[in-house]
DRENDO-1510 file (C-alpha; in Angstrom, 1 decimal, always signed):
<recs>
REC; n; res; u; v; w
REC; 1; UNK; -11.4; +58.7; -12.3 .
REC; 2; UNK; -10.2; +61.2; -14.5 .
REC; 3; UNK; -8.2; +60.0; -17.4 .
REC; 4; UNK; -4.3; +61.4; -18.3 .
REC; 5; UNK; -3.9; +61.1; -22.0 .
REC; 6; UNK; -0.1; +62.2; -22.4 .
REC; 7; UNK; +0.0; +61.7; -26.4 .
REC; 8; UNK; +2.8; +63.1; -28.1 .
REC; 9; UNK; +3.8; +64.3; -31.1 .
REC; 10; UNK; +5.2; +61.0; -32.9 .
REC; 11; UNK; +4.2; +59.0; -30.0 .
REC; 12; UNK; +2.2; +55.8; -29.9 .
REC; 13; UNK; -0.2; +55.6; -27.0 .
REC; 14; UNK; -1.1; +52.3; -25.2 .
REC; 15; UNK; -4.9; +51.3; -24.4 .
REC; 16; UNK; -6.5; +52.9; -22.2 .
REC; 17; UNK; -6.4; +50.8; -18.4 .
REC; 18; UNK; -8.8; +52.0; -15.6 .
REC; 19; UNK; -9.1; +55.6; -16.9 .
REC; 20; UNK; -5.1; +56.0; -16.9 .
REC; 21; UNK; -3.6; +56.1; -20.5 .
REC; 22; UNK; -0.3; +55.8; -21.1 .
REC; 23; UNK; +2.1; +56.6; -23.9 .
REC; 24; UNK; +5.3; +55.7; -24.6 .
REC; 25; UNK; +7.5; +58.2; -27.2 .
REC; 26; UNK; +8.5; +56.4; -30.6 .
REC; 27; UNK; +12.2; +56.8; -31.7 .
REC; 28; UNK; +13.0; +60.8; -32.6 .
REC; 29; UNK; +13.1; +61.6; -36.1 .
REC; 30; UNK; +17.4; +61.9; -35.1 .
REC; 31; UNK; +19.5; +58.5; -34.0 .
REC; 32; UNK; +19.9; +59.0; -30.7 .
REC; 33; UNK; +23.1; +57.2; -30.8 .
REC; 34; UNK; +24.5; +58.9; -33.5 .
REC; 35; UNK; +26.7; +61.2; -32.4 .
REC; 36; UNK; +27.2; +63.3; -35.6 .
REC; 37; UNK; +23.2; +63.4; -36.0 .
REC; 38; UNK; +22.9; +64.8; -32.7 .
REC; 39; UNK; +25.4; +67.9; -33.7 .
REC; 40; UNK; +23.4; +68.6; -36.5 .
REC; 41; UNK; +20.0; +69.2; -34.5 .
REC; 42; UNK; +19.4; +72.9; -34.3 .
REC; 43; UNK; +19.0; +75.2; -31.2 .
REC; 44; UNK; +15.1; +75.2; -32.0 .
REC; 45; UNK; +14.7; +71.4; -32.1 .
REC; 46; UNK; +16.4; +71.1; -29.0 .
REC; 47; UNK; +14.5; +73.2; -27.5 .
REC; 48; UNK; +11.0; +71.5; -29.0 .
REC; 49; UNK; +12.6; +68.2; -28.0 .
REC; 50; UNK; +13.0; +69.5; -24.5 .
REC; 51; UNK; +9.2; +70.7; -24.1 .
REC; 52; UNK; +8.3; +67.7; -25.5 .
REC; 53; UNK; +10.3; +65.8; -23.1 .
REC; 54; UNK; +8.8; +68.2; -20.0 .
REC; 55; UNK; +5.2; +67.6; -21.1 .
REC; 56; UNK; +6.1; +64.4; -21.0 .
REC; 57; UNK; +7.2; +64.1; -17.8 .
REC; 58; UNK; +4.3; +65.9; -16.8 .
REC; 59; UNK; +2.1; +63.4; -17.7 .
REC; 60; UNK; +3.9; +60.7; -16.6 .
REC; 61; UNK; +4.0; +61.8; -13.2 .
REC; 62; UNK; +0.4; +62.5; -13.5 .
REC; 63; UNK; -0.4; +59.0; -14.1 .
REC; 64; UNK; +1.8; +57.8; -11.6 .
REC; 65; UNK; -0.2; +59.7; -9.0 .
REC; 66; UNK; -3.3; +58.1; -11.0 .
REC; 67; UNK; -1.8; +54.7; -10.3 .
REC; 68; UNK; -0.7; +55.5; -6.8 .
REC; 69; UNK; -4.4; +56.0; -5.5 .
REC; 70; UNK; -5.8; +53.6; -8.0 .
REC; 71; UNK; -9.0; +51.0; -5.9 .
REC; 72; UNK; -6.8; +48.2; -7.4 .
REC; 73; UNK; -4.0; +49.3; -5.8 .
REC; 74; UNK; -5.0; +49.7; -2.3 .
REC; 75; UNK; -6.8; +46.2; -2.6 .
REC; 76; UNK; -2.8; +45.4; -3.0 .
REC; 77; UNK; -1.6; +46.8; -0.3 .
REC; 78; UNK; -4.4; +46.3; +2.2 .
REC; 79; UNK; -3.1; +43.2; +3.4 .
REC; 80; UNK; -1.9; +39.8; +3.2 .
REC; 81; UNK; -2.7; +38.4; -0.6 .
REC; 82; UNK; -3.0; +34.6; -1.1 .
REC; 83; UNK; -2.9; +32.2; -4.1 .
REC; 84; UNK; -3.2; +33.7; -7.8 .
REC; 85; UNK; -3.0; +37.7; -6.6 .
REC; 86; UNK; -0.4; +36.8; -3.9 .
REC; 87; UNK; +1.9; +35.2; -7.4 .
REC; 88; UNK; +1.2; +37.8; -9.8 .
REC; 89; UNK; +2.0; +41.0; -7.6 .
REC; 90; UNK; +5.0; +39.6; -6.4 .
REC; 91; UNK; +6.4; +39.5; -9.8 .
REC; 92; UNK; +4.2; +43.1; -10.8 .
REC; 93; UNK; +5.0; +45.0; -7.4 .
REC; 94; UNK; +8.9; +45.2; -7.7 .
REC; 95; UNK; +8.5; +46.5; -11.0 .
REC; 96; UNK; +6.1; +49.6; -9.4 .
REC; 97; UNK; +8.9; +50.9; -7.3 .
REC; 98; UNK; +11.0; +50.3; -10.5 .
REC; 99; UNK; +8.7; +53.0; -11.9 .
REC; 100; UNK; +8.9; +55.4; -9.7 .
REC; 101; UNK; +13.2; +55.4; -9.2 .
REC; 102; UNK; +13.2; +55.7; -12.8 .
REC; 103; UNK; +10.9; +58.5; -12.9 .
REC; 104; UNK; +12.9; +60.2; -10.9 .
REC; 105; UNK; +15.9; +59.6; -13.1 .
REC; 106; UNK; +13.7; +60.8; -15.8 .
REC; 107; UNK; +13.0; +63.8; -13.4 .
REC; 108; UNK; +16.7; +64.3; -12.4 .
REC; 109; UNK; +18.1; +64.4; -16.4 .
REC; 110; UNK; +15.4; +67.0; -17.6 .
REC; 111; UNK; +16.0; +69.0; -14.4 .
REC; 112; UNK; +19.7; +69.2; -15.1 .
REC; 113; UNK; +19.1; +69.6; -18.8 .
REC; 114; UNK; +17.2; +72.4; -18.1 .
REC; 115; UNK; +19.7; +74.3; -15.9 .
REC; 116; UNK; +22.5; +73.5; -18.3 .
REC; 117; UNK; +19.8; +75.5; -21.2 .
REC; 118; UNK; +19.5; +78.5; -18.9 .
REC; 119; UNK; +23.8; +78.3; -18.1 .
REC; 120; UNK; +25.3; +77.8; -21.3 .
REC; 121; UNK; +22.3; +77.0; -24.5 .
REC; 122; UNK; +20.3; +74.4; -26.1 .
REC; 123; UNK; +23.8; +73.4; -27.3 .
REC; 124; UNK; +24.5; +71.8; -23.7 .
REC; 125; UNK; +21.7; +69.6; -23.5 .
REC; 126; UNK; +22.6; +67.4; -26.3 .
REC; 127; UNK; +24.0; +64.7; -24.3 .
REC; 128; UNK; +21.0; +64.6; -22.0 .
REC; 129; UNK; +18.5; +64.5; -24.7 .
REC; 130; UNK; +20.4; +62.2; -26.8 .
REC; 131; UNK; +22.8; +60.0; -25.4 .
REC; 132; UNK; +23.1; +57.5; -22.7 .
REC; 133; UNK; +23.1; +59.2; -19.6 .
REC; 134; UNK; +21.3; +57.0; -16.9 .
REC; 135; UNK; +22.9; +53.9; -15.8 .
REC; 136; UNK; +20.6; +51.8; -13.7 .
REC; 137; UNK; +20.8; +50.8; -10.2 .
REC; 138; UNK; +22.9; +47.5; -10.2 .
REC; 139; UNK; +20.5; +45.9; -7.8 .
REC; 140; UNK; +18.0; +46.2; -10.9 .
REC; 141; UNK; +19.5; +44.5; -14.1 .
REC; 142; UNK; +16.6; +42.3; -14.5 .
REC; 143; UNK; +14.5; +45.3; -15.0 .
REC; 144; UNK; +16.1; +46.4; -17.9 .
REC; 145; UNK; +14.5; +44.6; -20.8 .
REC; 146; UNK; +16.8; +42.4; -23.1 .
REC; 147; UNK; +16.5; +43.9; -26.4 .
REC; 148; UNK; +18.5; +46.7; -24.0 .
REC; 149; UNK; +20.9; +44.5; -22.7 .
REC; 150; UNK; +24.5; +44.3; -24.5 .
REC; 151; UNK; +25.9; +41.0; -25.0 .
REC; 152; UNK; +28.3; +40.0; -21.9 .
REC; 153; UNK; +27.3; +43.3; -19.7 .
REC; 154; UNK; +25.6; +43.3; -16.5 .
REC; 155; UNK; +24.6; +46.8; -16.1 .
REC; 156; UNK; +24.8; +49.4; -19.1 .
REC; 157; UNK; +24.6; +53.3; -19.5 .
REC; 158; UNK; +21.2; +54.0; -21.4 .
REC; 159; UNK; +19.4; +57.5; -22.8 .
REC; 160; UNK; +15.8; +59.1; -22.5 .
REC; 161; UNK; +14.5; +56.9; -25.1 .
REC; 162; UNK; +15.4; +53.5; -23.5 .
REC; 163; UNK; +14.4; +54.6; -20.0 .
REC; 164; UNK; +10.9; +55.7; -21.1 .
REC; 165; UNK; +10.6; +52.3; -22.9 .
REC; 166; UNK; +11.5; +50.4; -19.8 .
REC; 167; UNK; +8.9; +52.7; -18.2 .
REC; 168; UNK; +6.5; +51.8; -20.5 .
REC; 169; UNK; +6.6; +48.3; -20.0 .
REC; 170; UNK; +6.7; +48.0; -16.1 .
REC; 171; UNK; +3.4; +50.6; -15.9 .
REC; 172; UNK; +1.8; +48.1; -18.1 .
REC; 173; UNK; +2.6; +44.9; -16.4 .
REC; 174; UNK; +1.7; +47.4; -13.2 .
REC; 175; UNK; -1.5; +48.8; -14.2 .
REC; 176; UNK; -3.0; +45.5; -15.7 .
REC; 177; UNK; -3.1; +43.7; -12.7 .
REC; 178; UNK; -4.1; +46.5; -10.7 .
REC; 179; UNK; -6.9; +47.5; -13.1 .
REC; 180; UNK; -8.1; +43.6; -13.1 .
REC; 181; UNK; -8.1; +43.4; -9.2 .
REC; 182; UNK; -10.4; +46.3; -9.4 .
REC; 183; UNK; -12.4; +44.9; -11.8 .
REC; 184; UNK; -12.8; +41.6; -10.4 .
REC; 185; UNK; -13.3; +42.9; -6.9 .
REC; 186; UNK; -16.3; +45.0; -7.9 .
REC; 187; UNK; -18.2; +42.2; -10.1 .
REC; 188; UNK; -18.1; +40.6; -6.1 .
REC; 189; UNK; -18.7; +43.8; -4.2 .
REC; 190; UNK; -21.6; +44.2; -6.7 .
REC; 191; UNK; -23.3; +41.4; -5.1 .
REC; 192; UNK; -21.6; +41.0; -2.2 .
REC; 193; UNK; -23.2; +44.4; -0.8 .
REC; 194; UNK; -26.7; +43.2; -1.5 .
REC; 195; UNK; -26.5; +40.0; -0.2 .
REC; 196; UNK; -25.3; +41.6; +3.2 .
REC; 197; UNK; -28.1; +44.1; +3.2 .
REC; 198; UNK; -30.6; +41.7; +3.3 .
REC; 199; UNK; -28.9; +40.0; +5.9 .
REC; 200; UNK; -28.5; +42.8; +7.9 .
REC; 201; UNK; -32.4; +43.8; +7.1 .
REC; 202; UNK; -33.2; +39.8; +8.1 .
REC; 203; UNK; -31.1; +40.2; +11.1 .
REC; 204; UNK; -32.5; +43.5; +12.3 .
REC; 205; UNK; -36.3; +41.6; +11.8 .
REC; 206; UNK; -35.5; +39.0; +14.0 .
REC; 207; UNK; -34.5; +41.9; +16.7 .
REC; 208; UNK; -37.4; +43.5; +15.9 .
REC; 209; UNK; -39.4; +40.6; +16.6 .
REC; 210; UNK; -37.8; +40.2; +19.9 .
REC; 211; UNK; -36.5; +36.5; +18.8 .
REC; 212; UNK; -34.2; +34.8; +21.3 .
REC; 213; UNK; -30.5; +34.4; +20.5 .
REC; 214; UNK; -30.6; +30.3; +20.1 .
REC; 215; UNK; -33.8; +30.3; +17.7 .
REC; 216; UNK; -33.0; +28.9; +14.9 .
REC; 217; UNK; -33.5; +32.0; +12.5 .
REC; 218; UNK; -31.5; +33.8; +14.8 .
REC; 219; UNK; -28.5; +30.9; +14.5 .
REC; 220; UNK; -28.8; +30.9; +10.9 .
REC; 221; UNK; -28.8; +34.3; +10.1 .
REC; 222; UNK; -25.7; +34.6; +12.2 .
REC; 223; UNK; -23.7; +31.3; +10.3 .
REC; 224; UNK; -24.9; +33.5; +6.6 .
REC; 225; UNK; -23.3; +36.3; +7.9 .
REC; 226; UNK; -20.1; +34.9; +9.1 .
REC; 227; UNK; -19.8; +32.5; +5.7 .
REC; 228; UNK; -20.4; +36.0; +3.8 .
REC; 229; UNK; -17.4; +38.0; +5.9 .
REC; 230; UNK; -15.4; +34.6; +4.9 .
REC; 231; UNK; -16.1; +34.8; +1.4 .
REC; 232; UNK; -15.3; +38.5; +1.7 .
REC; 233; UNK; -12.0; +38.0; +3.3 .
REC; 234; UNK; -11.1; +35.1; +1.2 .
REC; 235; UNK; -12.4; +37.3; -1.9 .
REC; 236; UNK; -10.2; +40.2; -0.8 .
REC; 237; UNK; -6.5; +38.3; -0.2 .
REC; 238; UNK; -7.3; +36.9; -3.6 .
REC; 239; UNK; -9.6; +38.7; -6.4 .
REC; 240; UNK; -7.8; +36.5; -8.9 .
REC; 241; UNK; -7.9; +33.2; -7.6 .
REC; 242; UNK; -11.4; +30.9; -8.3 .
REC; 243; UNK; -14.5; +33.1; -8.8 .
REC; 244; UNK; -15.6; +33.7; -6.0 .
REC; 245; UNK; -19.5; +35.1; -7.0 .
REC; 246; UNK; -20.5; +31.5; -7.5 .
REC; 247; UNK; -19.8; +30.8; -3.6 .
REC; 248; UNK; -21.7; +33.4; -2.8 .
REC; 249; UNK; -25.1; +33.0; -5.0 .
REC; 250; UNK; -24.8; +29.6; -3.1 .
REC; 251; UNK; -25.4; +31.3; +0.3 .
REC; 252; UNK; -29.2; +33.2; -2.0 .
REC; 253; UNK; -31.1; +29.8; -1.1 .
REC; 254; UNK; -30.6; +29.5; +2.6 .
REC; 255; UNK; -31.2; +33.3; +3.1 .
REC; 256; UNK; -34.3; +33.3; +0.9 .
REC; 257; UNK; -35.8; +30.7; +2.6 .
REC; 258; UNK; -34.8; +32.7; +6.1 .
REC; 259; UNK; -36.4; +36.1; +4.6 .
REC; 260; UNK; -39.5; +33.9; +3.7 .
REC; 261; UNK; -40.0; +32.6; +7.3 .
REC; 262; UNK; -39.2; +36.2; +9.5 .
REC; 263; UNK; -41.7; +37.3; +6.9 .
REC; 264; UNK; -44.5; +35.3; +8.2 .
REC; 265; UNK; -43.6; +35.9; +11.6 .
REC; 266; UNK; -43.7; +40.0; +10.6 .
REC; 267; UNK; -47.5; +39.2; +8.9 .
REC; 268; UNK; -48.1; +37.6; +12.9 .
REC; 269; UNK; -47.0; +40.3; +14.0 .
REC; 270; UNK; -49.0; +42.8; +11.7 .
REC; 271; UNK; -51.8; +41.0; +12.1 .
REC; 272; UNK; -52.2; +39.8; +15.3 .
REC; 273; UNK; -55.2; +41.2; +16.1 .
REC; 274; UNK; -57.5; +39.9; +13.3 .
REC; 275; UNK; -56.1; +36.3; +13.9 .
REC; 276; UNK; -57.0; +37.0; +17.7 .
REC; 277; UNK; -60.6; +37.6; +16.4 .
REC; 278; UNK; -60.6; +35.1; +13.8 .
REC; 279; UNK; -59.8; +32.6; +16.8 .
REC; 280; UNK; -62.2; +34.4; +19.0 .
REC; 281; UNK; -65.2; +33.5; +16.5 .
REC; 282; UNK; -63.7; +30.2; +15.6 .
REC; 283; UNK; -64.4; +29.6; +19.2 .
REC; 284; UNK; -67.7; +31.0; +19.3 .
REC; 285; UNK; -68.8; +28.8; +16.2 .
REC; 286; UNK; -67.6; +25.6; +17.7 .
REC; 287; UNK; -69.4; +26.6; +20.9 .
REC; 288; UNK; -72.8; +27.0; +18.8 .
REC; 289; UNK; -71.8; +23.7; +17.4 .
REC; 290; UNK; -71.5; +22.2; +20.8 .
REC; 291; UNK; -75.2; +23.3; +21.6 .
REC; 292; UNK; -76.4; +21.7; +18.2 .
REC; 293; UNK; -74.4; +18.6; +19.2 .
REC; 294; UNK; -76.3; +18.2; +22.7 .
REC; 295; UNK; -79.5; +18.9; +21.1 .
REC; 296; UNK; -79.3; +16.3; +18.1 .
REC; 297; UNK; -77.7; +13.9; +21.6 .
REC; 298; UNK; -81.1; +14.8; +23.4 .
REC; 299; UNK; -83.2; +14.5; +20.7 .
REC; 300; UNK; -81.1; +10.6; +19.7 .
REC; 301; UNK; -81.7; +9.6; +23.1 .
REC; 302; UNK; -85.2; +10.7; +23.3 .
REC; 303; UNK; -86.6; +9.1; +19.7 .
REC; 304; UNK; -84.2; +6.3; +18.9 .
REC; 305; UNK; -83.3; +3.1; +21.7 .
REC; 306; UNK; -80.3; +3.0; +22.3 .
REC; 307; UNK; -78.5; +5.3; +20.3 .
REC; 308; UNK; -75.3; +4.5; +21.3 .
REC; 309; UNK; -73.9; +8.4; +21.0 .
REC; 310; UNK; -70.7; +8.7; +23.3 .
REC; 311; UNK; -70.4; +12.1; +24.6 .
REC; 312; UNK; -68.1; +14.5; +23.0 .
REC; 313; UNK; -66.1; +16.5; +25.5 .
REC; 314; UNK; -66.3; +19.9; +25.7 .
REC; 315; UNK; -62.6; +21.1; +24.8 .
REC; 316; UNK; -63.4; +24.9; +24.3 .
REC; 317; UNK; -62.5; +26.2; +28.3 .
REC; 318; UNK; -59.0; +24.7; +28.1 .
REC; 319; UNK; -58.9; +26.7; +24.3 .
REC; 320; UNK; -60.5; +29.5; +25.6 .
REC; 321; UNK; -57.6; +29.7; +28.1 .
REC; 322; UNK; -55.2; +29.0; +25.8 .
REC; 323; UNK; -56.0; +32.3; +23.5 .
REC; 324; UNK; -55.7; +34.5; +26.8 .
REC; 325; UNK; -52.3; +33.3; +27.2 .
REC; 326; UNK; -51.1; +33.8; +24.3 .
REC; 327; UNK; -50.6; +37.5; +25.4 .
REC; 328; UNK; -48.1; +36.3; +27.7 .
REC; 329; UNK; -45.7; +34.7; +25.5 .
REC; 330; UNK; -42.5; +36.0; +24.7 .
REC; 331; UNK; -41.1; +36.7; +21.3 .
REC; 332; UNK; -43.0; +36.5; +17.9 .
REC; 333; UNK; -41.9; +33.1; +17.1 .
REC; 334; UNK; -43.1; +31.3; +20.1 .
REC; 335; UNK; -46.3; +33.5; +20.0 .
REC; 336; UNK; -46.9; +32.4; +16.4 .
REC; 337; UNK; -45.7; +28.5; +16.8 .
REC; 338; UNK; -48.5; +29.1; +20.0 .
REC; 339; UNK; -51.0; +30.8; +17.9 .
REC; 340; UNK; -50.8; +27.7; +14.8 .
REC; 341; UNK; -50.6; +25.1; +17.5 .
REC; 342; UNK; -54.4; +26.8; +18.9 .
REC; 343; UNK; -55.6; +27.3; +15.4 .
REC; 344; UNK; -55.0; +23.5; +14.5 .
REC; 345; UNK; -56.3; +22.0; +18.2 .
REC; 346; UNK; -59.5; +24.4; +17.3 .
REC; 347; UNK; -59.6; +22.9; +13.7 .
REC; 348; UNK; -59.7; +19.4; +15.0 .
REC; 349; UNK; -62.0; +20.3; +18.2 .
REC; 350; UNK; -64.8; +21.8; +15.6 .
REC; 351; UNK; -64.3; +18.8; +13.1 .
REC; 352; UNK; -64.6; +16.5; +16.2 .
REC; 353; UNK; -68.3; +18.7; +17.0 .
REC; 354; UNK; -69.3; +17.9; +13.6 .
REC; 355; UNK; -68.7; +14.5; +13.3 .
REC; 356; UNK; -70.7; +14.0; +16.5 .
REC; 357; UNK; -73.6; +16.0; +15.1 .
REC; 358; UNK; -74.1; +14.2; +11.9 .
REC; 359; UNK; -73.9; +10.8; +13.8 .
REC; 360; UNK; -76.7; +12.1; +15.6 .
REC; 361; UNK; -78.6; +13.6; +13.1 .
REC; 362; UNK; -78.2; +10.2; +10.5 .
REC; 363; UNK; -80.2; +8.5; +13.8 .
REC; 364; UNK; -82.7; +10.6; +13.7 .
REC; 365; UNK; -82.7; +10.6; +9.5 .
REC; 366; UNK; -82.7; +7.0; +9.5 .
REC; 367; UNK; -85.7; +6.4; +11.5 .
REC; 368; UNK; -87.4; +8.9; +8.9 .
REC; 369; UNK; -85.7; +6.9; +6.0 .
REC; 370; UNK; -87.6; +4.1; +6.6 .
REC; 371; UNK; -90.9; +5.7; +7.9 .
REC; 372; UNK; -90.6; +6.5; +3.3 .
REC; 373; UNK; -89.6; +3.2; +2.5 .
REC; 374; UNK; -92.3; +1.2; +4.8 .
REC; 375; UNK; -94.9; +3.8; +3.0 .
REC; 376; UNK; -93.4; +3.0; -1.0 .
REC; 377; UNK; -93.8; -0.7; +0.2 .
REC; 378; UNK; -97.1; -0.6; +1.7 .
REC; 379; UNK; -98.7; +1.7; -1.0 .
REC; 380; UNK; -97.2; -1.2; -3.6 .
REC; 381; UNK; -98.2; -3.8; -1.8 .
REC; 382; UNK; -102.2; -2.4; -2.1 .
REC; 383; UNK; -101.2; -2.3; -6.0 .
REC; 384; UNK; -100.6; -5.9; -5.9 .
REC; 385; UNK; -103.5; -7.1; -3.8 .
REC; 386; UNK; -101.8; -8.4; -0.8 .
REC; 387; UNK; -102.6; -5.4; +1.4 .
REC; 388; UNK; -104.7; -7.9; +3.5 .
REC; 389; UNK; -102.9; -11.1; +3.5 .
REC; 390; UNK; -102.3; -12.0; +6.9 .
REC; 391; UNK; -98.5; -12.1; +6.6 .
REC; 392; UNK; -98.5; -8.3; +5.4 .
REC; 393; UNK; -101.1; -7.1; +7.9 .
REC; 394; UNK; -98.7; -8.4; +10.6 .
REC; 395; UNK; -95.9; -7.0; +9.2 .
REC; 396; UNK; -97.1; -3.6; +8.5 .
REC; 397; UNK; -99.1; -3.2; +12.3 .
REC; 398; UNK; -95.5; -4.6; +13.6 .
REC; 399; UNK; -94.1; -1.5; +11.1 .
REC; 400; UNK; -96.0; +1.0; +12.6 .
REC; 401; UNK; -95.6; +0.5; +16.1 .
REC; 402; UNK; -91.7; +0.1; +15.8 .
REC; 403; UNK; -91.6; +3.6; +13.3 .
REC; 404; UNK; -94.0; +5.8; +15.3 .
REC; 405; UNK; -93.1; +4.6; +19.1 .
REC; 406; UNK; -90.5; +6.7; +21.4 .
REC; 407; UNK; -87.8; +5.5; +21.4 .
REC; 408; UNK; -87.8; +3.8; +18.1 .
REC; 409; UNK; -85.6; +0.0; +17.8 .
REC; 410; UNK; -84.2; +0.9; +14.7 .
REC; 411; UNK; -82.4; -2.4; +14.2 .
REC; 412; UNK; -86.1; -4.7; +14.6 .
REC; 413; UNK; -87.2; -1.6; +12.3 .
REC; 414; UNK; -85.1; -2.5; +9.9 .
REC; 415; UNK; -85.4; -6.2; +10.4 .
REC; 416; UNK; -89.3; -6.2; +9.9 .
REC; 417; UNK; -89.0; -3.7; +7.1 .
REC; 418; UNK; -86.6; -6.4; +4.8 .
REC; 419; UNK; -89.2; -9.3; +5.5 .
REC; 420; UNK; -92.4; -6.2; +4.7 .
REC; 421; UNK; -90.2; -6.1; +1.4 .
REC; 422; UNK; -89.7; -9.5; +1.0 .
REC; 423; UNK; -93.0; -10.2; +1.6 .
REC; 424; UNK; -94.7; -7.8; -1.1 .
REC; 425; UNK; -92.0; -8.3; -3.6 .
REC; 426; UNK; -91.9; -11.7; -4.0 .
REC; 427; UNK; -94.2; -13.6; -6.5 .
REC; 428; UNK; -97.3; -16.0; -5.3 .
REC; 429; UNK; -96.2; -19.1; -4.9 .
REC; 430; UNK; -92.3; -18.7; -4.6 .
REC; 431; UNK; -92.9; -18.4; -0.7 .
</recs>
């Protein structure tokens, strides 16, 4: 917005509001109520007070217009205002039309004064310029500000001077609140707007990914939006009431956590095909694990008696099926709930397989376990001496045929093997 700066001579100018600066004129070198001053003014002062006066009104009307078309403004007028906003501009938006019927008096007087210049000479704008001329509207007393007022009148006659001071003030009171609605409304717009990007990005995802109007996401993405349009509407009847930014960095959490979870259905989605093949060999793996398993089962059966291995059932068809279906389902967040609920029955089908397999194999291991512990005891018991003794030569031909037969009784294995131990370990005579 392009800023008016009406600064004239002997004028004091007013700070600077929203790019509109204002001025108000300081008291003429003259009395203006002084009639015998005003006779003494020359032709070419009153004709340097007029331009003065015109350039003045100039810019005043210029920032009028300013004000007129001001963001702040129309955030005004939009609508119904509530709460703080609602207060102030009822007491600021009577004094706006204020402005405006007093600029046009301001308007009418140099008009007039002007035509009375070009009929008859500077000499016949004296009373315009100087004295009071303009008697306000009697609906508008309160308007005029009391250090105007005389004591016991209602409504009094008053000149240039006091009108642009009672100008002065109502822009003022005007253009602060309207600059501070503006103000206060962009801080939320400035994170209003990105907030309802990425909802309308999360919202557009969840199309994308064909997800059905009641999934959750879906719901949720839905209740953000319609808690942000609140905040917005709330945040529009009233830009001055309670902050209304904190309210809406509440709403960052849920939609974070929203983003977060359409992202990993978009990475599904993306990469579909390598978790299809990363299932596909998960499934091939666990069926060479399967073949291992019924080997290490055959092999149990065949060397150890009785194994006791309960057969593992072969879950990989009903998986296998599973993964061709998955083609069929509808919507990226039922495929991908489908997709984790196959990974996790795979995970558990192949740590099932492997369990099996090592119970097998720790059969097999055991009964080679204590082939190396019967041959430490026996070589230590030929140390010792007691190779021979009866007892021992028992033991160890009872050893051997229980180790090295198919299938092998590893529990009287490991019976005979404690008593061979006990046997060679403990001292003569202690038996």
């Amino acid at each position: 917005m392009a800023t008016n700066r009406f600064r004239l001579r002997g004028s004091r100018p007013l700070a600077t509001i929203g790019g509109i600066t204002w001025c108000a004129l300081a008291h003429m070198p003259w009395g203006a109520g002084r009639m015998s001053d005003r006779d003494r003014v020359s032709d070419p002062a009153l004709d340097a007070e007029l331009a003065r006066r015109t350039e003045q009104e100039a810019r005043i009307a210029a920032a009028l217009v300013e004000l007129d078309g001001h963001p702040g403004r129309a955030l005004l007028t939009a609508g119904p205002l509530s709460g703080e906003t609602a207060r102030r501009w009822s007491d600021a938006s009577p004094r706006y039309d204020a402005l405006w019927r007093d600029f046009e008096r301001l308007r009418a007087v140099l008009t007039e004064a002007r035509e009375l210049r070009d009929r008859r000479g500077p000499r016949a704008m004296v009373d315009l310029l100087f004295g009071r001329c303009i008697e306000p509207d009697p609906a508008e007393p309160a308007a005029l500000p009391d250090r105007l007022r005389s004591a016991g009148a209602a409504v009094e006659r008053i000149d240039l001077q006091h009108l642009v001071s009672r100008i002065d003030e109502a822009f003022h009171q005007v253009s602060t609140i309207v600059v501070e609605v503006d103000r206060v409304r962009g801080e939320f717009l400035a994170e209003y707007a990105p907030l309802v990007e990425r909802l309308r990005a999360a919202r557009a995802l969840a199309d994308e990914l064909g997800l059905d109007p009641a999934d959750p996401a879906v719901t949720d993405a839905a209740a953000l939006a319609e808690r942000a349009h609140q905040l917005d509407a709330s945040a529009s009847a009233d830009p001055l009431g309670s902050p209304h930014t904190g309210r809406l960095a509440e709403l960052a959490p849920a939609l974070g956590t929203l983003e977060t979870w359409l992202a990993g259905l978009a990475r599904h989605r993306d990469n579909w095909a390598a978790s299809v093949t990363e299932v596909t060999e998960g499934l091939r793996r666990a069926d060479s694990l399967l073949a291992s398993v019924d080997e290490a089962h055959r092999r149990g059966r065949e060397v150890i008696a009785n194994p006791h291995l309960a057969p593992v059932p072969d879950r990989l068809p009903a998986l296998r099926i599973e993964l061709d279906r998955l083609a069929t389902v509808n919507g990226w967040s039922a495929r991908a709930d489908a997709m984790d609920r196959l990974r996790a029955r795979l995970r558990a089908a192949a740590e099932e397989l492997r369990e099996a397999l090592r119970l097998a194999e720790e059969l097999v291991d055991r009964r080679a376990e204590l082939r190396g512990r019967y041959e430490a005891y026996r070589a230590k018991a030929s140390r010792l001496g007691r190779g021979e003794q009866p007892e021992v030569l028992e033991l160890d031909r009872r050893l051997r045929q229980l180790l090295w037969s198919r299938p092998c009784d590893l529990a009287a294995a490991t019976r005979a093997l404690v008593e061979y131990q006990r046997l060679v370990t403990t001292p003569v005579g202690s038996r």
